[in-house]
PyMOL CGO cylinders between C-alpha atoms (Angstrom):
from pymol import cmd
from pymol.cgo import CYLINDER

trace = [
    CYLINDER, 27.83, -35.39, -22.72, 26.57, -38.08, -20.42, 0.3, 1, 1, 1, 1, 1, 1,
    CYLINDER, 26.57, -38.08, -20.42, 23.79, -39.21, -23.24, 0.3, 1, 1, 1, 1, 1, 1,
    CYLINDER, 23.79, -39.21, -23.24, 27.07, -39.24, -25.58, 0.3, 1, 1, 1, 1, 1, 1,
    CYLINDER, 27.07, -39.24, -25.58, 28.53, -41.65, -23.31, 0.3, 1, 1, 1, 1, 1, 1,
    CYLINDER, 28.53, -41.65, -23.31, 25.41, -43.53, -23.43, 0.3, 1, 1, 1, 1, 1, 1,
    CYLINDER, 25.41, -43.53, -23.43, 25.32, -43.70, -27.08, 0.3, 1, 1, 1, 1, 1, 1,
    CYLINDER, 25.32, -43.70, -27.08, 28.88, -44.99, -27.68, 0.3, 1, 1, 1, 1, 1, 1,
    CYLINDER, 28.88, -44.99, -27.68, 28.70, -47.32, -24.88, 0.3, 1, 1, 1, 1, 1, 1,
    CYLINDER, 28.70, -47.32, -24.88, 25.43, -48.80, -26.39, 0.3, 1, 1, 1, 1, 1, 1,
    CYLINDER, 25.43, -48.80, -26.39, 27.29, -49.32, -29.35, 0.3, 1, 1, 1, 1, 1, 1,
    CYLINDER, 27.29, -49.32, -29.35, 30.36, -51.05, -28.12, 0.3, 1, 1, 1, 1, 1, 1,
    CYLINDER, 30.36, -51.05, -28.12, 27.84, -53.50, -26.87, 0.3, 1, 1, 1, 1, 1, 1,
    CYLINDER, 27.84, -53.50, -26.87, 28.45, -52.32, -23.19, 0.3, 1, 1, 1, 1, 1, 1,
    CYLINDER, 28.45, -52.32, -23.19, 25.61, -53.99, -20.93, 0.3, 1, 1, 1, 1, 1, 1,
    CYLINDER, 25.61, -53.99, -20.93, 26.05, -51.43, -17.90, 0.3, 1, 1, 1, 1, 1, 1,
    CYLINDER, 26.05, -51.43, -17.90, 27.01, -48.02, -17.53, 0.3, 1, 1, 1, 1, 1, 1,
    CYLINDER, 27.01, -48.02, -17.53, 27.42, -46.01, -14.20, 0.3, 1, 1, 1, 1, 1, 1,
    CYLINDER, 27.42, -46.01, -14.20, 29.07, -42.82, -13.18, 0.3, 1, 1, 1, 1, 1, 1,
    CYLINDER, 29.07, -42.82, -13.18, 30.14, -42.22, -10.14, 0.3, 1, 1, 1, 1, 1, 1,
    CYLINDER, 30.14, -42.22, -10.14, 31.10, -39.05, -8.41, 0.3, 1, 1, 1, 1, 1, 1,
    CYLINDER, 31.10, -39.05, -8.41, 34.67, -39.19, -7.07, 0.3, 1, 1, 1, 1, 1, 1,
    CYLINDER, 34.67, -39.19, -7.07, 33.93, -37.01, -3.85, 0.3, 1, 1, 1, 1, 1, 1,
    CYLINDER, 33.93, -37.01, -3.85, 31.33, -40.20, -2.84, 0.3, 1, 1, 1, 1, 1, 1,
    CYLINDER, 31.33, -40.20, -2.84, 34.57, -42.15, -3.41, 0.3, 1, 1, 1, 1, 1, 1,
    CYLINDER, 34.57, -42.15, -3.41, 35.19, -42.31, 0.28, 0.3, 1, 1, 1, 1, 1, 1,
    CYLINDER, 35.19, -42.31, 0.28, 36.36, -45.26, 2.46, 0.3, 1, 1, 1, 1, 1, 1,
    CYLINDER, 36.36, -45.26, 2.46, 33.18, -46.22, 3.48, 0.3, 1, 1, 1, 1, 1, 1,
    CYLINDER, 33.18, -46.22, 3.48, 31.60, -46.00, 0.74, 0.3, 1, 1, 1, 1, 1, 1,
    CYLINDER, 31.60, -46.00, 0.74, 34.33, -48.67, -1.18, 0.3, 1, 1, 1, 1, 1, 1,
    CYLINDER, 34.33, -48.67, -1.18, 35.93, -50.25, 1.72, 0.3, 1, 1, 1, 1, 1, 1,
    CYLINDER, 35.93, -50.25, 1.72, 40.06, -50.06, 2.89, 0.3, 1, 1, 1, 1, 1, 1,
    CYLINDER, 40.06, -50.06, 2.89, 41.31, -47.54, 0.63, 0.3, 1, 1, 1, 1, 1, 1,
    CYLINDER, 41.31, -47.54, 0.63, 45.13, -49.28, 1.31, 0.3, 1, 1, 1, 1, 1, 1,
    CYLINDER, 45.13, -49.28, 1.31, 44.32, -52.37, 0.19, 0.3, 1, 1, 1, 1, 1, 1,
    CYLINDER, 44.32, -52.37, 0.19, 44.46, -51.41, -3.63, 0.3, 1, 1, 1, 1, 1, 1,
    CYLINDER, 44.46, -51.41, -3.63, 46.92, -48.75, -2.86, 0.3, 1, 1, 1, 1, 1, 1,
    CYLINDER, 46.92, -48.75, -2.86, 47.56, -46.69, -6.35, 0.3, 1, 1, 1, 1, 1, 1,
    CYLINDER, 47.56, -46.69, -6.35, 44.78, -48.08, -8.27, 0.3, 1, 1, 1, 1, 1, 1,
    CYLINDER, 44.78, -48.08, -8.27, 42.06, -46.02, -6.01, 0.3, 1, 1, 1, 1, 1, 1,
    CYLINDER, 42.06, -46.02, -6.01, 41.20, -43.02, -9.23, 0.3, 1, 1, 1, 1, 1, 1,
    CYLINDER, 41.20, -43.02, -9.23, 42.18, -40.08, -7.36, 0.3, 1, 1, 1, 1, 1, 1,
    CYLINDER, 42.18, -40.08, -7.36, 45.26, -41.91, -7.17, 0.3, 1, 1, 1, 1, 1, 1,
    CYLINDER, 45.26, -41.91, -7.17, 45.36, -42.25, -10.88, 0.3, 1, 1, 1, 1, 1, 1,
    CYLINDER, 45.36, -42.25, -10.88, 43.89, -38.81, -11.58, 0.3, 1, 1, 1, 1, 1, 1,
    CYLINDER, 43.89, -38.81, -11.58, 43.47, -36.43, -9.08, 0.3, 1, 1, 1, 1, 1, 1,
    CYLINDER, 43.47, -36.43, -9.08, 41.62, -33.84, -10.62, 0.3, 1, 1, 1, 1, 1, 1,
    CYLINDER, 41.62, -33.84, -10.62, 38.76, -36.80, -11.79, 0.3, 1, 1, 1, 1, 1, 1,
    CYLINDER, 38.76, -36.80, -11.79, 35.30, -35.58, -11.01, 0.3, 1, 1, 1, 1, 1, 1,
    CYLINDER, 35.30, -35.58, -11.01, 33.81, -38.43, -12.71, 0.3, 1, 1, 1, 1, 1, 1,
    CYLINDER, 33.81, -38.43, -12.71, 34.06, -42.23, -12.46, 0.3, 1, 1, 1, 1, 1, 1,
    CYLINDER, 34.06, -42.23, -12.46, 32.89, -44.19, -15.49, 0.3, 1, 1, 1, 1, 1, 1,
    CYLINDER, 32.89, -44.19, -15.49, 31.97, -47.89, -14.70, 0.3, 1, 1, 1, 1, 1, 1,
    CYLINDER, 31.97, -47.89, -14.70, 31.01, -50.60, -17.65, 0.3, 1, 1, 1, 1, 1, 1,
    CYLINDER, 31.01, -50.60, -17.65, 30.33, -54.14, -17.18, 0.3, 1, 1, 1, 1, 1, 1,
    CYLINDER, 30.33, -54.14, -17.18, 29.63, -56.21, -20.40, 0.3, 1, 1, 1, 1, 1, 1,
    CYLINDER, 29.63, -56.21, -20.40, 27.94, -60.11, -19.67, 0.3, 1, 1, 1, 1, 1, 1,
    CYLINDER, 27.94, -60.11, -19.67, 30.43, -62.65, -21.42, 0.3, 1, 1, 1, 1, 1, 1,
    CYLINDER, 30.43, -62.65, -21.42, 27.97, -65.37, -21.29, 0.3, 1, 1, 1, 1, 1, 1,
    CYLINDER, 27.97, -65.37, -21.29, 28.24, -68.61, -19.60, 0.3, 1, 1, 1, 1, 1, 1,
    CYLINDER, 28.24, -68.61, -19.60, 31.44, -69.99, -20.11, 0.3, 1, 1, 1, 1, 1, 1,
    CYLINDER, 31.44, -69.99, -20.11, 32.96, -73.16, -18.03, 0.3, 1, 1, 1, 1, 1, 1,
    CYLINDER, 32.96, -73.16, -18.03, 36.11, -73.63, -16.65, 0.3, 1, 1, 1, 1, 1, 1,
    CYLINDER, 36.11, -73.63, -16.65, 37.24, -77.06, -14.95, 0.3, 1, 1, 1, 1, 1, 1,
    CYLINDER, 37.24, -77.06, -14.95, 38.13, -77.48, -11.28, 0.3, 1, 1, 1, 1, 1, 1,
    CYLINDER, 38.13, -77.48, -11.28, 40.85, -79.94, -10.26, 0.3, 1, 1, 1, 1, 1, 1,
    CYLINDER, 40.85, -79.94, -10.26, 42.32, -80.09, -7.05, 0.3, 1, 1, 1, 1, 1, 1,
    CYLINDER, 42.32, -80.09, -7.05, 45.75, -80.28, -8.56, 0.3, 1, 1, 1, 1, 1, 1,
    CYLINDER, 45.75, -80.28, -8.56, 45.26, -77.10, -10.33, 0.3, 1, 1, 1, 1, 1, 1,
    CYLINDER, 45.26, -77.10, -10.33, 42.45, -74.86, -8.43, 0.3, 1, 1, 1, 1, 1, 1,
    CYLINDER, 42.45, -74.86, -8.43, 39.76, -72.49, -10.10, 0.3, 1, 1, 1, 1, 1, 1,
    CYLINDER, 39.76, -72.49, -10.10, 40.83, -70.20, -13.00, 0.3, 1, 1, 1, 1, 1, 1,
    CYLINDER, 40.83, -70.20, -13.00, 39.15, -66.99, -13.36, 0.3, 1, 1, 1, 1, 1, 1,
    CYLINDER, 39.15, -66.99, -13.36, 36.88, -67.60, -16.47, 0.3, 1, 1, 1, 1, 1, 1,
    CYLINDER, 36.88, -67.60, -16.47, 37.73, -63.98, -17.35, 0.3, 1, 1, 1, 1, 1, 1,
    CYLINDER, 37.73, -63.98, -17.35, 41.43, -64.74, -17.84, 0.3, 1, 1, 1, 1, 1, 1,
    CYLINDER, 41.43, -64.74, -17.84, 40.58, -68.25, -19.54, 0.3, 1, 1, 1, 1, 1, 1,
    CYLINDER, 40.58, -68.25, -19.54, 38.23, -66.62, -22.06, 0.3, 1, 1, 1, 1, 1, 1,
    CYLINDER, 38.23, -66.62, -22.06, 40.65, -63.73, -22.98, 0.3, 1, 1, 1, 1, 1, 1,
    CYLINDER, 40.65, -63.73, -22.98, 37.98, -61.27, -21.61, 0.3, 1, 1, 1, 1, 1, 1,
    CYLINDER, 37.98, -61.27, -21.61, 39.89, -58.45, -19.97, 0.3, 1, 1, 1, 1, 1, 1,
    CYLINDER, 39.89, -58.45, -19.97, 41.73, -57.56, -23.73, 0.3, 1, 1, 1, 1, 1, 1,
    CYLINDER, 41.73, -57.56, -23.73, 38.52, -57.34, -25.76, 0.3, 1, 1, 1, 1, 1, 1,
    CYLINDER, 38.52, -57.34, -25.76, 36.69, -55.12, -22.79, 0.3, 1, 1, 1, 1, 1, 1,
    CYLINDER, 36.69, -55.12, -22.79, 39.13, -52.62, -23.46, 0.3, 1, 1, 1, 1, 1, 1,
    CYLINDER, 39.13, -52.62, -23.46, 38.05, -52.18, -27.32, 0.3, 1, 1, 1, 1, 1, 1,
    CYLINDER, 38.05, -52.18, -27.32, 34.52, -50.99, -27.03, 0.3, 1, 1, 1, 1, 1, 1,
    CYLINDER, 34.52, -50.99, -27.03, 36.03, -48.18, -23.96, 0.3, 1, 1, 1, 1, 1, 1,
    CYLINDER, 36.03, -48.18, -23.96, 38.47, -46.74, -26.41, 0.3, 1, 1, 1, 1, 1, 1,
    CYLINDER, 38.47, -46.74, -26.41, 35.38, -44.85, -28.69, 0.3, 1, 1, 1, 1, 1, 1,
    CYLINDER, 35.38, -44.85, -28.69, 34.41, -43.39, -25.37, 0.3, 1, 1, 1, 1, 1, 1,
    CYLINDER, 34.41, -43.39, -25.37, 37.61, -42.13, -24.24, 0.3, 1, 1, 1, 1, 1, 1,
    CYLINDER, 37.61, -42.13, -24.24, 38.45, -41.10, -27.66, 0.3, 1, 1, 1, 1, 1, 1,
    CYLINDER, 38.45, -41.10, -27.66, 35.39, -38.90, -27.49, 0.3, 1, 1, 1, 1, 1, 1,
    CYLINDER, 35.39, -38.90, -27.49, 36.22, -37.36, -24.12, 0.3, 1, 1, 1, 1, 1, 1,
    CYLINDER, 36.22, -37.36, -24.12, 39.64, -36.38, -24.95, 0.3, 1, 1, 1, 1, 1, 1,
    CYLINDER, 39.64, -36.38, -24.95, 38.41, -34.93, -28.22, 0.3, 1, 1, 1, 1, 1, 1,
    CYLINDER, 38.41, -34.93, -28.22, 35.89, -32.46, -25.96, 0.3, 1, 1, 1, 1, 1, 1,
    CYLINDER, 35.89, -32.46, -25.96, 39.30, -31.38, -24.09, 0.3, 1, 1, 1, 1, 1, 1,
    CYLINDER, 39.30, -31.38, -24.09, 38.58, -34.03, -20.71, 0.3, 1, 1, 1, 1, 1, 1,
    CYLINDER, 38.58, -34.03, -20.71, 41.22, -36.15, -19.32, 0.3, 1, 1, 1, 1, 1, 1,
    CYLINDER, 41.22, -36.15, -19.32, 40.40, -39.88, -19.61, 0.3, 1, 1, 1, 1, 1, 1,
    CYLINDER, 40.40, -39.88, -19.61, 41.79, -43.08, -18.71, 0.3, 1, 1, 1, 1, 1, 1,
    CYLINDER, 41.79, -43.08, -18.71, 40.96, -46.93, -19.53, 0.3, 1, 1, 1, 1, 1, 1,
    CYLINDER, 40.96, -46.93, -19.53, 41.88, -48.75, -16.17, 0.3, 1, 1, 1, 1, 1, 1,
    CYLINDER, 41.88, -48.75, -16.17, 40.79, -53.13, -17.43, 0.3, 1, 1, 1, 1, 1, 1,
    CYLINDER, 40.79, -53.13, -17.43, 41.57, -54.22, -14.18, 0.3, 1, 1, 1, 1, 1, 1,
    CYLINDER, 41.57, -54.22, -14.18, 43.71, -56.90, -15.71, 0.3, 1, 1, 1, 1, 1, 1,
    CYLINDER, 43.71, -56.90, -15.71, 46.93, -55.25, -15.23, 0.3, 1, 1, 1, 1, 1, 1,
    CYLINDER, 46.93, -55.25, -15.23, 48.58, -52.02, -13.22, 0.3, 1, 1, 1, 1, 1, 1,
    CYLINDER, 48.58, -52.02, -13.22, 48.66, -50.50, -16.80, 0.3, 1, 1, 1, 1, 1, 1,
    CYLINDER, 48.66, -50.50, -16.80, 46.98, -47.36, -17.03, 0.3, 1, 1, 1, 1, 1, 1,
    CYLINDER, 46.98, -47.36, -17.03, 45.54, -46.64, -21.02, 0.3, 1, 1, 1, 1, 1, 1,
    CYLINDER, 45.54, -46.64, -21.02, 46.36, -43.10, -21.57, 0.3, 1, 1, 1, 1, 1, 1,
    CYLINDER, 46.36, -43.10, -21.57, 46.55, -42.27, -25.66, 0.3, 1, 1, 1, 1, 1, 1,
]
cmd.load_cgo(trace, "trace")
């Protein structure tokens, strides 16, 4: 399963992959749990045993700093956040297809993916 994971991620051009076990998921292992109150995964899914974390490098990209306008997250600029989600959905296609629960959570919204 895990090497599955690997494989698809690979594909979808996903630079790092790491799963984390929910029970380590405590608050001092990630800090105030209240401060991102209903975005912590047991939150989302109780019954999670697994965490799956991807991180994809979007090269250097620039944004300008003005002191009329502040910094802008180069994420948000570059459109980032939507095309993260597209190389996730083989993944969680494949997990729901071997009868597991799973979720795409981008981070850019409170929107939870659930097909």
């Amino acid at each position: 399963m895990k090497n599955k994971i690997i494989e698809l991620s690979k594909q979808g051009k996903v630079d790092e992959i790491r799963f984390i076990n929910t029970d380590d998921l405590t608050e001092e292992y990630i800090g105030d749990l209240g401060k991102f109150a209903g975005r912590q995964p047991k939150e989302i899914m109780p019954e999670a045993k697994t965490v799956i974390v991807f991180s994809t490098y979007i090269g250097k990209f620039v944004t300008d700093f003005s002191a009329r306008y502040g910094r802008t997250s180069r994420l948000v600029l570059s459109g980032y956040y939507a095309n993260i989600v597209k190389p996730l959905i083989p993944i969680q296609e494949f997990l729901i297809s071997e009868g597991y629960k799973a979720h795409i959570v981008d981070g850019e919204s409170d929107e939870v993916s659930i097909p």
